[in-house]
N, C-alpha and C positions, 0 to 999 in steps of 0.2 A: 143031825140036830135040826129042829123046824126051826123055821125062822118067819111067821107069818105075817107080818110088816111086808118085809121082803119080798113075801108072794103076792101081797096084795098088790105092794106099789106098780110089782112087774106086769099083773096082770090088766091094771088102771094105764100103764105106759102102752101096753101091746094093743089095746082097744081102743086106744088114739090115735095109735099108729095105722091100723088097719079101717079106723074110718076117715083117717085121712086121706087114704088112699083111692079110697069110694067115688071120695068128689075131684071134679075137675079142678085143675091149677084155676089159685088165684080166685075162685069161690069163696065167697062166705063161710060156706060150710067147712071146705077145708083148710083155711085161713085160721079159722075159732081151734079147730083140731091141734092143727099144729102150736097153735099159743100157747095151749094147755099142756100138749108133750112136750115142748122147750120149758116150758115151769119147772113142770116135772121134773123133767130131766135136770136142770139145774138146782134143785129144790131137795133132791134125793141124796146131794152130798155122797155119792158116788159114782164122780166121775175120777179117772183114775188120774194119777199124776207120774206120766212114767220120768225117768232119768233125774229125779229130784235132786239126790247129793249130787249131782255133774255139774252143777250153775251155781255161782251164787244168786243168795236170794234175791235181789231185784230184778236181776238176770232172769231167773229162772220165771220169774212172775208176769216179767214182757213176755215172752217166749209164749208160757201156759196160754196168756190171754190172746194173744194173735191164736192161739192153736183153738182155742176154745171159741172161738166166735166164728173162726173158719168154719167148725164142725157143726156150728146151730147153725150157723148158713146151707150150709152140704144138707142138712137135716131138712131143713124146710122146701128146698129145693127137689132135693132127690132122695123123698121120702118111697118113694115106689121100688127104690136098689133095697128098701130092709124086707127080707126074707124071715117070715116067723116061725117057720119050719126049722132054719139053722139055730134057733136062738132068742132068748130075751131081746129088748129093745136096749135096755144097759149092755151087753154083754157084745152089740154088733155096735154100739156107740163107743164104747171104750176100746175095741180094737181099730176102730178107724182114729181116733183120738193118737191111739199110741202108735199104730203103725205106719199113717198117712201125716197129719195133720200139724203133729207135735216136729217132725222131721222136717215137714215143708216151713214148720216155724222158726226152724231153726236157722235154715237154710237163706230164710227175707234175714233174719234177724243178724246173719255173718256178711250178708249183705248188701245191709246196709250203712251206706257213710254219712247219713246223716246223722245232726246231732240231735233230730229230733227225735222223742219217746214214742217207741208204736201207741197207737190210740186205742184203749183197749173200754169194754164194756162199762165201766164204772171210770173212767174219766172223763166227762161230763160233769158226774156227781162230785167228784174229786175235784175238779176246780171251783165248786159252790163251798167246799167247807176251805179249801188255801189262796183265796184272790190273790195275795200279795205277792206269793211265788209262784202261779202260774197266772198273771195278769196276760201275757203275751198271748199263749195259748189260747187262753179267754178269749181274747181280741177277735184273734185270727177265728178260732171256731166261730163266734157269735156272726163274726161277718161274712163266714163261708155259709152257716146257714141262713143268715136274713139274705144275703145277695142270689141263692140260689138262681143261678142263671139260667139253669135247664127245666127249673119248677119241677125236680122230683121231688126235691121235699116236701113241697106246697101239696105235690098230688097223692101222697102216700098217706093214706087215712083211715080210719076205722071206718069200716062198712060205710053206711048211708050216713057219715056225718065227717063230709068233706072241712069244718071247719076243725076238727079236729085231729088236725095233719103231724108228721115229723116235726115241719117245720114249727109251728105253733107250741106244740110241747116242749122241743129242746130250748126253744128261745124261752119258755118262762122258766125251763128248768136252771138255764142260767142265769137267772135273773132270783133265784133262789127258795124260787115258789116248791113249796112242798106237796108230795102226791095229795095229802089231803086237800088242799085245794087246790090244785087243778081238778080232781076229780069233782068235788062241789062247784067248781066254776061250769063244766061241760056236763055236771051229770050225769057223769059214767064212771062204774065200780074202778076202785083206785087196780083191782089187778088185771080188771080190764084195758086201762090206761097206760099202765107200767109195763106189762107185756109186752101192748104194740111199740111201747118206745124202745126198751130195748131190743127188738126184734131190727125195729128201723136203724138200730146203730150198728149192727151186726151186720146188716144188708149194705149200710153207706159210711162203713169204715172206709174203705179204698178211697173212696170219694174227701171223704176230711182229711186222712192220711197225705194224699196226691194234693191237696190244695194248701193244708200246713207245709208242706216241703218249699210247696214254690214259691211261698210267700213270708216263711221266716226270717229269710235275710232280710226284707223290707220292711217288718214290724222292727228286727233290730236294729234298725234308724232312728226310730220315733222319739 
């Protein structure tokens, strides 16, 4: 049975991937590449979900999301390990998904004894629509990203337009500014905007993760 969606998408994935590859780390060029194949990728609602019945669902939801952001990270990174010879770009992203990623997900997520919730792609977002029950969280992210003490947030930015950094974004983002304007504010296409943001929460999970931990007992004073 054809399935020509299917072909196209694969073939639209494989030519991003393979011009990713073209340019050097950390270029423009392959910077834009890889933006477009993590869309993609995410976009194509075929990414696999292995071990689903084993968890409940909130459980199982943490787990996905820490496995799922690890694997856009591994992607952008070590875009040069996918081989197009063996396979689709779906086909070698879903087997690292289920055979690496989802495992090493599991593995943070038995332990860990904090009480605090992995930080997953879409909370950020998530604390814009519930203030009042995750106020704490709020706190602490907003002042791990304005404090940034090592200025990566500050220097992670689209191309030639240093003022539109991690930093910058996540801060209006919490503050409950919608891509439409932030994109009208800086003048750059909203998926061009959305992209790099979450690309940069993927890259500096570890980063807010490690800094909520060591600082949630002390917001639980306030």
């Amino acid at each position: 049975m054809d399935h020509p969606e299917q072909d196209k998408l694969d073939s639209h994935l494989l030519q991003l991937a393979i011009l990713a590859q073209q340019y050097p780390p950390r270029s423009p060029e392959r910077q834009l590449a890889l933006t477009k194949l993590i869309s993609g990728i995410v976009r194509s609602c075929r990414l696999c979900h292995p071990q689903k019945s084993q968890f409940p669902a909130a459980v199982y939801e943490n787990i996905y999301d820490e496995a799922r952001q690890e694997l856009l990270l591994y992607i952008c990174e070590k875009i040069e390990k996918y081989d197009a010879e063996r396979g689709s770009v779906m086909a070698w992203v879903n087997v690292l998904l289920e055979r690496r990623f989802f495992k090493d997900a599991i593995k943070k997520f038995q332990n860990n004894t904090s009480s605090i919730k992995i930080i997953t792609i879409s909370d950020l977002d998530n604390l814009i629509a519930s203030p009042e029950e995750s106020k704490n969280m709020t706190y602490i992210l907003k002042e791990c990203i304005e404090s940034d003490p090592e200025n990566v947030f500050q220097n992670e930015h689209i191309g030639k337009y240093p003022q539109v950094n991690f930093q910058a974004l996540a801060t209006r983002r919490l503050l409950g500014k919608s891509w439409k304007e932030i994109s009208a504010e800086f003048k750059i296409k909203i998926p061009t905007v959305s992209s790099f943001y979450y690309r940069c929460v993927n890259k500096f999970s570890s980063n807010l993760k490690e800094y909520c931990v060591n600082n949630v007992d002390e917001i639980r004073d306030l």
